[in-house]
N, C-alpha and C positions, 0 to 999 in steps of 0.2 A: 363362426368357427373359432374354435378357442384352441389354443398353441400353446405348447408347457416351454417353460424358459429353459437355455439353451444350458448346460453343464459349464462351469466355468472352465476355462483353459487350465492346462495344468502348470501348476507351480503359480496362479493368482487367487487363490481364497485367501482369507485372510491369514489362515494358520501358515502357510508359505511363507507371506509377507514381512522384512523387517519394518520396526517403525518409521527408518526414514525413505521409505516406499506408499507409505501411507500418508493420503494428501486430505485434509477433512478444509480444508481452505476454500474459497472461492476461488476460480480462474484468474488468473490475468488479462486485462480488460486494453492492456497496452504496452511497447518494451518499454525500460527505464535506461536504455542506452548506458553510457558512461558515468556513474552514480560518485559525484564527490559531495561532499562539505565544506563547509566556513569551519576555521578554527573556534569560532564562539558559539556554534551548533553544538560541534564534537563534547566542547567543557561543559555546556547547558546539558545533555544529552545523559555525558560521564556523570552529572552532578547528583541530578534525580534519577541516577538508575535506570534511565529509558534504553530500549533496544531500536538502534538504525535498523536492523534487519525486518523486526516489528512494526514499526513505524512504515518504514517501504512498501512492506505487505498489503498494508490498510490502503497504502497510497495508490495501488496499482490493481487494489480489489474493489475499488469504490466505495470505501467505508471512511463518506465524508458526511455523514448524518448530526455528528454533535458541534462540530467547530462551525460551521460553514452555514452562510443561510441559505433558505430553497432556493434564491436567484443564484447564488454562485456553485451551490450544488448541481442544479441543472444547468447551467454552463459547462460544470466541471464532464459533466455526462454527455453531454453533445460534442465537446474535444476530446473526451476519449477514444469516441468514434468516427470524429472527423479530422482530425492530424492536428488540432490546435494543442495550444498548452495548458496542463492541469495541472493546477494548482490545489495543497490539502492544505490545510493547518490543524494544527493535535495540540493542546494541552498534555502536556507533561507533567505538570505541576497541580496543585489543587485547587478545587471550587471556589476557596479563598483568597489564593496565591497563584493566579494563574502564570503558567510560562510556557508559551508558545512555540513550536516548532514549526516552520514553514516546510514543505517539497515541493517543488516545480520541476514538471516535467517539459522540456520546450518540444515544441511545435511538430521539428522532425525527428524525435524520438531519441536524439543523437546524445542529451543532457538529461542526468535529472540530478535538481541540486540540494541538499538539506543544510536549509540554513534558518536565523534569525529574523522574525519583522525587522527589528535594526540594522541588518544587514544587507537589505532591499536597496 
């Protein structure tokens, strides 16, 4: 039996929609609870132009594919789902020059922090 799709609700086609109603992201995978930084994050961050808000995104979307290797990826993937802590790391900087940004999210969801390897 074949079923014709349902009319969208009114006021959500996309012609309604403004763009910051419009989500093309992945879900959120876990909260980031109370989200601070290291002051040597914030300046590395300010330095290269990088966005917190960006960076967070990736961290809480699962888009741990280039920093991280498959053990700590799939770690990272099993605490997402099981209340441990996840950890991302991101290059900021270049192929050449790398500069690493860490997020850790703790355990019970309560922290998540962007900071420095050196600041570990």
């Amino acid at each position: 039996m074949k079923t014709e799709p349902l009319p969208p609700m009114p006021g959500t086609t996309l012609e309604h929609l403004r763009p910051d109603q419009i989500c093309d992201e992945p879900p959120a995978l876990f909260s980031l609870g109370n989200v601070v930084a290291t002051p040597a994050a914030l300046a590395v961050i300010q330095k290269h132009g990088a966005s917190i808000p960006h960076l967070l995104t990736r961290h809480q979307t699962g888009d741990w594919q280039d920093e991280l290797c498959t053990n700590d990826r799939n770690a990272n993937w099993r605490a997402a789902f099981s209340g441990e802590r996840v950890l991302s790391a991101f290059n900021i900087g270049t192929a050449d020059q790398p500069v690493k940004i860490w997020i850790i999210t703790e355990w019970d969801r309560s922290y998540t922090t962007v900071l420095t390897p050196a600041c570990y």
